[in-house]
NUDO-151615 format. One line per field, with one value per residue (C-alpha): residue number from 0; y, z, x; chain. Coordinates in steps of 0.05 Angstrom, whole numbers, plus 5000, padded with zeros to 4 digits. Each point is the difference from the previous one (the first is absolute). Example, Ala and Ser with C-alpha at 12.3 -4.5 7.8 and 13.67 -1.06 7.14 Angstrom:
BEGIN
resi [0,1]
v [4910,5069]
w [5156,4987]
u [5246,5027]
chain [A,A]
# end
This chain:
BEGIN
resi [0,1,2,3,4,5,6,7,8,9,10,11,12,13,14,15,16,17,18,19,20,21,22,23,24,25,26,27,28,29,30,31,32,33,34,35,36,37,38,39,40,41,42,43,44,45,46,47,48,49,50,51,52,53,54,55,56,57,58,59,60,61,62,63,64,65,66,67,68,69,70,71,72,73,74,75,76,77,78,79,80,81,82,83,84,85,86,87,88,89,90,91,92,93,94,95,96,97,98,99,100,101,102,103,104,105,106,107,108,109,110,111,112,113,114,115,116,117,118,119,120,121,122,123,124,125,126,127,128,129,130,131,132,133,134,135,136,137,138,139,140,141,142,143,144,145,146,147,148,149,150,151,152,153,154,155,156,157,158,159,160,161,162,163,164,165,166,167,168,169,170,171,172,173,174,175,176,177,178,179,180,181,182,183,184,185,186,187,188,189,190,191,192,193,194,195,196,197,198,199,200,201,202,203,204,205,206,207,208,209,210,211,212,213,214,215,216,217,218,219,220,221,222,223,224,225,226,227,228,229,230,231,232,233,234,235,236,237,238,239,240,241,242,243,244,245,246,247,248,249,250,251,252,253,254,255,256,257,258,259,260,261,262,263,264,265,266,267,268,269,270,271,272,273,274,275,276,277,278,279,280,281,282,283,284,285,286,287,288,289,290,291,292,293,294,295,296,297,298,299,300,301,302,303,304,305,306,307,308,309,310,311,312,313,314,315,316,317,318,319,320,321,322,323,324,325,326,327,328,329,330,331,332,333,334,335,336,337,338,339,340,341,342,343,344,345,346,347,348,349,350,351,352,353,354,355,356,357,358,359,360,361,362,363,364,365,366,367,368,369,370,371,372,373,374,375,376,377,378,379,380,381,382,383,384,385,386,387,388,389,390,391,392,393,394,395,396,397,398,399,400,401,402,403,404,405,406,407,408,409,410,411,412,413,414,415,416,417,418,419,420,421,422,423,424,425,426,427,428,429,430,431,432,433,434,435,436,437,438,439,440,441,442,443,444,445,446,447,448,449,450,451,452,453,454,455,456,457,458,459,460,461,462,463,464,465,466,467,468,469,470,471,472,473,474,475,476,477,478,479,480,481,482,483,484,485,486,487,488,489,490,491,492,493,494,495,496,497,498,499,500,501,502,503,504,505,506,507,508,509,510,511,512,513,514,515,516,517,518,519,520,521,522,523,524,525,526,527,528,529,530,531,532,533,534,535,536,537,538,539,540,541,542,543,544,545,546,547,548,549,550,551,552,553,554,555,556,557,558,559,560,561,562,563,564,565,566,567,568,569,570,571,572,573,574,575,576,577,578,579,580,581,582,583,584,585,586,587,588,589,590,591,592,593,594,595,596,597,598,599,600,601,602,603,604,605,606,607,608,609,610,611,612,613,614,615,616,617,618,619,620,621,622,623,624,625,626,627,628,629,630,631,632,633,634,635,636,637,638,639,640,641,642,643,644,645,646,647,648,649]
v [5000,5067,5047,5078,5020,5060,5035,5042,5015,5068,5044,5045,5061,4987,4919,5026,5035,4943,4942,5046,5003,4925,4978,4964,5008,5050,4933,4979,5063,5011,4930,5016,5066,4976,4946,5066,4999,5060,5016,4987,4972,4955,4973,4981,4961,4975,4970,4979,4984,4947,5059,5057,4988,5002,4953,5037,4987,4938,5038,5051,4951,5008,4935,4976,5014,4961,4950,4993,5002,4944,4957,5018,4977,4929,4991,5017,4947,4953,5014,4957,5049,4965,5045,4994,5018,4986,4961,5038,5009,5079,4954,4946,5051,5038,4938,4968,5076,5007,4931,5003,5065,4987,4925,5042,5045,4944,4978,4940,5014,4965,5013,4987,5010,4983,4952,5041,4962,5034,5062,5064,5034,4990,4936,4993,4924,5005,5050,4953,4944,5037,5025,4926,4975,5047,5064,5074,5048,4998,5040,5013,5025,5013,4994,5016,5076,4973,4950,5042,4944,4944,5038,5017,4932,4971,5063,4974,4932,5026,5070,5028,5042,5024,5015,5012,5041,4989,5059,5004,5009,5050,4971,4962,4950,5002,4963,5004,5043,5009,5017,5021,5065,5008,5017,5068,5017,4979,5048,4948,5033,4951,4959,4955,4954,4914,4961,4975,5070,5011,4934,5038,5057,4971,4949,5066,5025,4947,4987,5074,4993,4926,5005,5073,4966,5024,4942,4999,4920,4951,5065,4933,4982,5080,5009,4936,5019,5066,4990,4949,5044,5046,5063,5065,4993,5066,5033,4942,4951,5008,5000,4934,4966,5028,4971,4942,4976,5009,4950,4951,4971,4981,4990,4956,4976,4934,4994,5068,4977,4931,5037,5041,4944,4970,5050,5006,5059,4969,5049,5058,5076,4987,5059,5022,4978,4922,5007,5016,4955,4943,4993,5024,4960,4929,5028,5017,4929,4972,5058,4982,4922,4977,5044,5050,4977,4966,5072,5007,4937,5006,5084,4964,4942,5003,4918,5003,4940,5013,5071,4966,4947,5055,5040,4952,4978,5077,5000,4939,5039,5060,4954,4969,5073,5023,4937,5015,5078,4982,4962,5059,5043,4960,4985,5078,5022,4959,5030,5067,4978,5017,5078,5057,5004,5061,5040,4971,5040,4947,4930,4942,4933,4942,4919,4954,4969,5047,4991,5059,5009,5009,5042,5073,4982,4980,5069,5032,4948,5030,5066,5000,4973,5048,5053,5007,4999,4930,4956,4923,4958,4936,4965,4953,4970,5059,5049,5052,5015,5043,5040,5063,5031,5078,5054,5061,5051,4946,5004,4926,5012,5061,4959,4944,5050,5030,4930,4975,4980,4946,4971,4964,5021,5029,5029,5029,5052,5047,4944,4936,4969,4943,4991,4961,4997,4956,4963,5039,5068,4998,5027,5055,5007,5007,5054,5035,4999,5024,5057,5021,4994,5045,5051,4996,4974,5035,4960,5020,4961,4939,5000,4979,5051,4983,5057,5019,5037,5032,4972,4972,4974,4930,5053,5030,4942,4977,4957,5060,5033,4934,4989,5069,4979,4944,5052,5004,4933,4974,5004,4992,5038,5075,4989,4957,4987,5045,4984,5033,5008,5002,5025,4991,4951,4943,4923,4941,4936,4999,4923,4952,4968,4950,4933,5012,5054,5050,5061,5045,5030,5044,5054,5076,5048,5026,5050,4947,4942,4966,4985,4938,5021,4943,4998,4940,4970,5040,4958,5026,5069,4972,5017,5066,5018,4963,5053,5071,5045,4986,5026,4972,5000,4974,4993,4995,4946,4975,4924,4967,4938,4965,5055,5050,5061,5028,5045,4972,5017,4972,5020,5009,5025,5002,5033,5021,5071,5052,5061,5030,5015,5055,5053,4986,5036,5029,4933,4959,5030,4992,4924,4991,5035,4955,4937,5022,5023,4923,4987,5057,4990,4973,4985,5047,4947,5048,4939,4955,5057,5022,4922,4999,5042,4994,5061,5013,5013,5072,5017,4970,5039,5074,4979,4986,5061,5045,4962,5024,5077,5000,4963,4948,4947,5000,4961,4970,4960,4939,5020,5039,5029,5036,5051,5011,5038,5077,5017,5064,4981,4988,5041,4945,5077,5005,4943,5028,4937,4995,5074,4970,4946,4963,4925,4991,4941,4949]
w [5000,4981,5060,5004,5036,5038,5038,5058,5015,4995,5035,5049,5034,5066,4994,5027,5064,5015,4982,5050,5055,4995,4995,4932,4921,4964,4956,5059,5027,4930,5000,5067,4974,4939,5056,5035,5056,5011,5066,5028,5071,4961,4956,5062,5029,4929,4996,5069,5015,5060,5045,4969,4979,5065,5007,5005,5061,4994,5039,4943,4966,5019,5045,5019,5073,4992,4969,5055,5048,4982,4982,5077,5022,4977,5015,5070,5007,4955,4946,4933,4954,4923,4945,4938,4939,4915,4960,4970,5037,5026,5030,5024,5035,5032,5033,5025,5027,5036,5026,5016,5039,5037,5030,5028,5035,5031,4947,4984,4933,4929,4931,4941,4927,4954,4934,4937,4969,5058,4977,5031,5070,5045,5002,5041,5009,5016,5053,5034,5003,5026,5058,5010,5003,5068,4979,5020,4962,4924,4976,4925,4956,4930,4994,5037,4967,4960,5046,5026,4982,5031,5069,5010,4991,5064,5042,5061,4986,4996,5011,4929,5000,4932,4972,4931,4941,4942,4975,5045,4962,5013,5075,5045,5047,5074,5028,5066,4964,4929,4988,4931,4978,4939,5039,4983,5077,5014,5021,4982,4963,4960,4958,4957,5057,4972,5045,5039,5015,5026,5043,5021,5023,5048,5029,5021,5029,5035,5021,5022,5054,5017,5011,4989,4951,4936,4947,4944,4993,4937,4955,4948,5000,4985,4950,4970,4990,4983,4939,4979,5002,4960,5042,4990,5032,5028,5072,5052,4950,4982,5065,5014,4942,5007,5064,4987,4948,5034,5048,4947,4995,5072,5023,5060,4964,4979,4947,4969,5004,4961,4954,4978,5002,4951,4960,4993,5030,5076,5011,4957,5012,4974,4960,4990,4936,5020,5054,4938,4951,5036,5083,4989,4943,5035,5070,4948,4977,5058,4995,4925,4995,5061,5069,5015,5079,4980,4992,5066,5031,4972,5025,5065,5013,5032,4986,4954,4965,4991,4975,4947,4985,4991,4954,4959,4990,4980,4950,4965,4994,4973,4944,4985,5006,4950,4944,5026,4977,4936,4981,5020,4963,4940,4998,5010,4944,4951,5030,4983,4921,4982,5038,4970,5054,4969,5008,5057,5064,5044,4999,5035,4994,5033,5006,5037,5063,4983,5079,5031,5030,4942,4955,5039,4976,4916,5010,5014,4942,4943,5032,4980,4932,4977,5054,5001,5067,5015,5029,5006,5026,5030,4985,5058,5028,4961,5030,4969,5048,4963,5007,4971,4982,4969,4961,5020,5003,5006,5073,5006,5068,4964,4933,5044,5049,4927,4977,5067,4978,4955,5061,5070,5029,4990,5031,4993,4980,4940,4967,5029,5024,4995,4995,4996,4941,4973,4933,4962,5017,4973,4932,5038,5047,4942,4976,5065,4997,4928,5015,5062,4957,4945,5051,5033,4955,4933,4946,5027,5068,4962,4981,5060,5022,5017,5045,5004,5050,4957,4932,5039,4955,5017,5005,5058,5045,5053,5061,5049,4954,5004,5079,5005,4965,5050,5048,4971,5017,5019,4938,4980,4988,4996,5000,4944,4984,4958,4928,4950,4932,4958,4922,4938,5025,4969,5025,4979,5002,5008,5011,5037,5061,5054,4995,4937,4983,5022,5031,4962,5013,4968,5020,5004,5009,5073,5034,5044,4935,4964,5038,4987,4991,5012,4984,5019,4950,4949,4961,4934,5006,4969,4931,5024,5042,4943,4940,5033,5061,5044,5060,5068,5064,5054,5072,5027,5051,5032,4983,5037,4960,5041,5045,4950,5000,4935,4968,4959,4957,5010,4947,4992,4927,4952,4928,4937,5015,4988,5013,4947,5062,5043,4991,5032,5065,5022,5049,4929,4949,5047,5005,4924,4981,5058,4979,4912,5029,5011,4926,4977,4933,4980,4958,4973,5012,5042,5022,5017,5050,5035,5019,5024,5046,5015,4981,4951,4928,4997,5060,4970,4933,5039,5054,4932,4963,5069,5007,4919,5016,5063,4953,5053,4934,4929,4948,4948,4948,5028,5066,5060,5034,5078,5000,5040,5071,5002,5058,5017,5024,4955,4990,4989,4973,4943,4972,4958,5009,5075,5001,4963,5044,4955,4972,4936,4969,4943]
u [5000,5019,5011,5011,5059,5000,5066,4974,5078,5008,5073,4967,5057,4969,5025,5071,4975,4957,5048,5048,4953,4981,5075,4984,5018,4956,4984,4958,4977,4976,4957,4974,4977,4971,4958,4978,5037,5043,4992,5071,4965,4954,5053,5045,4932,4995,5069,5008,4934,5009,5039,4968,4920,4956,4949,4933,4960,4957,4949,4993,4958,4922,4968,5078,4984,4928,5033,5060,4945,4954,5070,5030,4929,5011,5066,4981,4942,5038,4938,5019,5030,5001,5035,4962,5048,5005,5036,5045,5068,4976,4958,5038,5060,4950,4955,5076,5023,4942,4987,5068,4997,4929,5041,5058,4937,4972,4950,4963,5013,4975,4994,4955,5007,4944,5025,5000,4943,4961,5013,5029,4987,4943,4955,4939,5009,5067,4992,4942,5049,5052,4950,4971,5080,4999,5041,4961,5034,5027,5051,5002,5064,5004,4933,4927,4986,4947,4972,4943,4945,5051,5012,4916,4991,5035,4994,4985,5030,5071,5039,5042,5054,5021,5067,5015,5026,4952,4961,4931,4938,4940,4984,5048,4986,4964,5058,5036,5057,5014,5074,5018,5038,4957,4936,4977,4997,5073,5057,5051,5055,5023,4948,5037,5013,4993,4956,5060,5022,4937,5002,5071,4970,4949,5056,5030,4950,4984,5066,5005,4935,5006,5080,5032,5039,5017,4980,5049,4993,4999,5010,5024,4934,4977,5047,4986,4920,5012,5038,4954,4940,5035,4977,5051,5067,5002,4998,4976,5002,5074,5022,4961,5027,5075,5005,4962,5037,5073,4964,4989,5072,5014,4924,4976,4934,5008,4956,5018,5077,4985,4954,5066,5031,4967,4998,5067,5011,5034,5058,4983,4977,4928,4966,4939,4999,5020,4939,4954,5022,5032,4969,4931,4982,5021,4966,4936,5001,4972,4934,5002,5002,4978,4985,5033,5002,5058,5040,4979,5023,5065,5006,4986,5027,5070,5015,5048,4989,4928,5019,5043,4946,4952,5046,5019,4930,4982,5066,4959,4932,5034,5028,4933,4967,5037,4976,4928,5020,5030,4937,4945,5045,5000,4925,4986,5045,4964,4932,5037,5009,4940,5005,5037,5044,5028,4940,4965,4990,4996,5007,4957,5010,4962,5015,4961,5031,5073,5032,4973,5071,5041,4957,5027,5068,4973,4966,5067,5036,4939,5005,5079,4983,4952,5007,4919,4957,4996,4943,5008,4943,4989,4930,4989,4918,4964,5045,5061,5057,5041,5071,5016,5075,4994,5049,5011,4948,4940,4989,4967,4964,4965,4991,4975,4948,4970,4989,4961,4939,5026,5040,4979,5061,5065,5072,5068,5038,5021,5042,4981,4919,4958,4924,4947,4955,4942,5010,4952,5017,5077,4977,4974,5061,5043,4952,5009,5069,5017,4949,5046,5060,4974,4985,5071,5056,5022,5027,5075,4984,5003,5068,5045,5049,5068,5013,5088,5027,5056,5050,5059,5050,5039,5065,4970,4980,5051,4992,4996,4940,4959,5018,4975,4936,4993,4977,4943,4967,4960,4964,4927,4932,5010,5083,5021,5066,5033,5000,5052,5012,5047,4990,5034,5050,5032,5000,5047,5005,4924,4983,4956,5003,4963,4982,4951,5031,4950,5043,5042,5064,5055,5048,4996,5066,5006,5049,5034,5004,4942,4931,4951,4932,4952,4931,4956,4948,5028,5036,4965,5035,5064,4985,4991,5055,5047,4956,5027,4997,4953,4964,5000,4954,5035,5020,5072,5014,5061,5021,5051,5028,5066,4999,5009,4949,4982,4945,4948,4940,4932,4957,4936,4983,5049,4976,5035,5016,4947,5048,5045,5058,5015,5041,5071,5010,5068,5018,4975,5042,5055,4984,4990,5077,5033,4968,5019,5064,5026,4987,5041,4974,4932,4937,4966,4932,4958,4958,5059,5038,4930,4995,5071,4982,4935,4964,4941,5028,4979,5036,5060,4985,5005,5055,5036,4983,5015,5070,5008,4983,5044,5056,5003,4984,5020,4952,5052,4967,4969,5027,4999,5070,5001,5054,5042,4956,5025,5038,4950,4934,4941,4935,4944,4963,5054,4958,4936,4977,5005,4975,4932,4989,4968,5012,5023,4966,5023]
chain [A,A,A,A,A,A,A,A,A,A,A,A,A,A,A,A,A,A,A,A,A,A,A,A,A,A,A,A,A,A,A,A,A,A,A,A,A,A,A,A,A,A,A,A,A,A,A,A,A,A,A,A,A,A,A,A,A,A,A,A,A,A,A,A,A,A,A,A,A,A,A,A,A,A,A,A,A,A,A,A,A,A,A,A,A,A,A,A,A,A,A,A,A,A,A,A,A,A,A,A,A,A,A,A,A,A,A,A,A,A,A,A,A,A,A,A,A,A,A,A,A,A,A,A,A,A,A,A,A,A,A,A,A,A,A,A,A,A,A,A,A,A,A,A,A,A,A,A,A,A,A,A,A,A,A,A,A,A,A,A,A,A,A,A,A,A,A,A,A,A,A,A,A,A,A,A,A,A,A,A,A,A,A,A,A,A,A,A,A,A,A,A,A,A,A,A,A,A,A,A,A,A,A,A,A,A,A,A,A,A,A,A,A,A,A,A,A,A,A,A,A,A,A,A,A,A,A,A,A,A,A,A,A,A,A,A,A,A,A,A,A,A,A,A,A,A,A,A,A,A,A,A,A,A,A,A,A,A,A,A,A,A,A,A,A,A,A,A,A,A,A,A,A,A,A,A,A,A,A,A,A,A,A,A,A,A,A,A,A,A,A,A,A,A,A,A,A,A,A,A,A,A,A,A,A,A,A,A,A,A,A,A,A,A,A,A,A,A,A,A,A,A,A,A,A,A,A,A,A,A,A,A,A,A,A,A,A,A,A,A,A,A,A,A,A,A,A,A,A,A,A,A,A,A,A,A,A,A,A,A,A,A,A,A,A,A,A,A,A,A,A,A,A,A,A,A,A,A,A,A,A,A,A,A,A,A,A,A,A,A,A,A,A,A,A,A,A,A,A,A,A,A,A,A,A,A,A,A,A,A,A,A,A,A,A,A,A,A,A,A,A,A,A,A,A,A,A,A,A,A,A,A,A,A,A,A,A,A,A,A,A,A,A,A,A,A,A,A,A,A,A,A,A,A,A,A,A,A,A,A,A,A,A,A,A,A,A,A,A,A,A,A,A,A,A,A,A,A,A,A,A,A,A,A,A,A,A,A,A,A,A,A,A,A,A,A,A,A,A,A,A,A,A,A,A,A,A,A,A,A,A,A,A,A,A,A,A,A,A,A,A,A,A,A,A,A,A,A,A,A,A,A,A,A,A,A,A,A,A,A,A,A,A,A,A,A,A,A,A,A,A,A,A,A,A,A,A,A,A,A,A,A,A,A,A,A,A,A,A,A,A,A,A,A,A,A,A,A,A,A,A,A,A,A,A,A,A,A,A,A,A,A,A,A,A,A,A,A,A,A,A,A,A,A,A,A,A,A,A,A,A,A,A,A,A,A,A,A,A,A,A,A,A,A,A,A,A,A,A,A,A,A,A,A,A,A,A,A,A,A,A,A,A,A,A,A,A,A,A,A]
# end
């Protein structure tokens, strides 16, 4: 697919002053400018957010002190106290934290998590049985905003105290407490909170009444959830995660340490990124496949071999939910054969009995492939449980709220929801949708935007520049990594590597020797990196091969090169006559010297025409010639082509 690329990097003359202040390179003071954060005092918090961000006081969040209440009330008379979570693993973190926490108060403590065939949040039948099973008080998290009909149906049978994230509708429920930062009426500063930070907050304060302790427990387990819910990684969340994941490597949970073991990760600083993409989606396969009270055995359980066992057993289901994937995905592409993708505004797709715990991530899968608001549903007894993945600009909550009557129920966010919806009404739903979309997105919002901080060229990059970069993480929602490009450049030895042969990887010029640039699944882009220049979005890393450390490329679009050059800056020119000057004599083969040294052909085409006017270079026949460098200073101005600034072209 085609994207657009856009570089937001722009020099600002305040960068210096700031990058001063902060104790940083303007490079990064510029990126954290451009990410709207220019407050020097904020920036420090932003960078060092375990010493510097403040956690905000739990109590700031409206029904916290009902909710500590009723909770202190049965630990006191040893009341039954039954945390009622989801499946996903928001879900599963925040049931273990706060099981976990309410046991070191002096709890009889449980927990419950519906199977995903159930469906999401609150069940009536589920909430009787855990009454008749003896427990007085249920504490939800990650879920219970919309359970107004569930919680009137067992007042009086059992007390509910609500904490979660999710966006609450029109009403919210008559519960004991209802704790959730998005209510209109809450004071909370911070609303981006996952439902595990939210857990957080009431284990402080909690901990702060029952103890005059300050709780900064199982912040793995925080971190862990919060990433996966991809929720910003900004202000309370950042800190939460930062320290969270310095945790990871050396923590005391025993299932959490043999799930990264068997990950592969044992040992290792663990990233934000390896928490998405590698620990949440094993930890997911037990909410997925089977039941996701598995994740919360293993968070629990501090038997190491039955922490391993359990592990290994999740490891397996990850493997087999990724077939189960591959096959939904396959059966809803050929549903999409018959759709002009290309001009769609939305796209639904429905299978009978898809696994209803699979069909989020195919949503996210189509949504990459045809980068159109994407809803995948599961036809199961009469019924249409559905998951939803969006673009930017299609708010799905809102899409999903003007489309309400076709639904019986529905949740989420701006990106991410699921609903319910009855066979019949899909046409209709579809309808719905495409109606919101004409009203909201312009035929510009469907073509994905890679967004670039700034052109950095591979010349530039050194190990200190991406170590500098590092201080960035964690990254995720609202901070993404920073994503470079670099135009008009040439690649060799462009070839194909992996096991099928899937990956591509050649070489690109760079200030301290020649850089690998690899780019995964993109095996296809040989042809053009071996036709002519090309342009590159990437991302510098750090990769240490028998304990050497060297810079490399990871790319993420390469393209044949849509830019005619740049004119050659002072610090360029300078670089193109040093790297001639070793060849004394040369080609006059425009095309072959601007790949030499790695700069668009136009660029080459003035630096050479500028070297000419200054009499740096003399063009004899089929060659080029430097003279000798005078021993009084040159005027780059004594060139009418420098004075023009502008390229000269072939």
């Amino acid at each position: 697919m085609r994207k657009k690329w856009s570089i937001v990097g722009t020099a600002d003359v305040s960068d210096q002053a700031f990058a001063k202040a902060l104790g940083v390179s303007t490079f990064l003071a510029g990126i954290l400018r451009r990410r709207n954060i220019s407050d020097v005092q904020k920036a420090r918090a932003f960078l060092n957010p375990e010493q510097l961000q403040a956690y905000y006081d739990p109590f700031l969040m409206r029904d916290m002190d009902r909710a500590v209440a009723r909770i202190r009330q049965a630990i006191e008379v040893s009341e039954k106290i039954v945390v009622y979570g989801d499946y996903d693993v928001d879900g599963i973190t925040s049931t273990t934290l706060l099981v976990r926490a309410l046991r070191r108060l002096g709890a009889v403590a449980d927990y419950y998590i519906p199977k995903r065939e159930e469906g999401y949040g609150l069940h009536t039948e589920s909430l009787k049985k855990i009454a008749g099973d003896g427990a007085g008080l249920v504490v939800t998290v990650d879920c219970g905003i919309a359970g107004m009909a569930e919680i009137d149906a067992v007042r009086g049978v059992i007390d509910v105290v609500v904490t979660d994230h999710h966006l609450p509708g029109d009403t919210i429920p008559d519960a004991a407490a209802v704790v959730d930062p998005h209510r209109a009426d809450c004071g909370y500063p911070f609303k981006e909170l996952a439902g595990v930070g939210v857990a957080f907050k009431l284990c402080q304060a909690l901990f702060r009444v029952m103890k005059d302790e300050a709780f900064e427990d199982d912040l793995e387990l925080v971190a862990l959830g919060t990433v996966a819910d991809i929720v910003p990684l900004l202000s309370e969340n950042r800190k939460l995660v930062k320290i969270g994941l310095s945790r990871m490597k050396e923590t005391k949970l025993q299932g959490l340490r043999q799930l990264i073991e068997v990950a592969g990760l044992a040992g290792k600083d663990i990233s934000s990124g390896q928490v998405g993409f590698v620990l949440a989606p094993r930890l997911n396969a037990a909410g997925r496949l089977e039941t996701a009270m598995r994740g919360v055995e293993l968070l629990m359980t501090e038997d190491e071999n039955k922490a391993r066992d359990i592990a290994l057993m999740l490891n397996e289901l990850n493997g087999e939910r990724q077939q189960v994937e591959a096959d939904i995905l396959e059966q809803a592409q050929k549903q999409l054969a018959s759709v002009d993708t290309a001009s769609a505004r939305t796209l639904v797709v429905a299978g009978k009995d898809w696994h209803s715990g699979v069909i989020g991530i195919v949503a996210s899968r189509l949504v990459d492939l045809y980068y159109r608001p994407t809803v995948v549903i599961s036809l199961q007894d009469g019924v249409g449980k559905g998951s939803c993945r969006s673009i930017k600009g299609f708010h799905l909550f809102d899409a999903l709220t003007a489309a309400k009557d076709t639904l019986v129920q529905f949740g989420g966010h701006e990106m991410a929801a699921g609903l319910t919806v009855r066979p019949e009404n899909i046409g209709a739903l579809q309808e719905a949708l495409d109606d919101y979309a004409k009203k909201n997105l312009t035929e510009e919002d469907y073509i994905p935007c890679l967004e670039l901080e700034s052109e950095l060229r591979p010349e530039e990059i050194t190990i200190d520049l991406v170590k500098e970069l590092g201080l960035l993480e964690p990254y995720g929602m609202n901070n993404p990594r920073p994503l470079f490009c670099c135009l008009g450049i040439w690649g060799s030895g462009a070839h194909a590597i992996g096991r099928e042969g899937q990956h591509l990887k050649f070489c690109v010029g760079g200030g301290d020797g020649t850089l690998e640039a690899i780019g995964w699944n993109m095996s296809g882009k040989v042809v053009t990196v071996d036709r002519g220049p090309v342009d590159m979005a990437y991302v510098p890393e750090l990769n240490e091969w028998n304990g050497k450390i060297s810079v490399q490329c990871k790319l993420t679009d390469v393209r044949s090169s849509e830019v005619s050059g740049s004119f050659p800056t002072r610090d360029m020119l300078g670089g193109i006559y040093i790297s001639l000057k070793k060849r004394k004599r040369f080609s006059d083969d425009v095309e072959m010297l601007a790949k030499a040294c790695n700069i668009p052909v136009d660029t080459m085409q003035t630096a050479l025409k500028i070297f000419e006017e200054l009499g740096l270079a003399v063009h004899e026949g089929m060659e080029y010639r430097l003279a000798p460098q005078p021993k009084q200073k040159l005027d780059l101005m004594d060139s009418p082509t420098y004075r023009n600034g502008k390229l000269i072209t072939l």
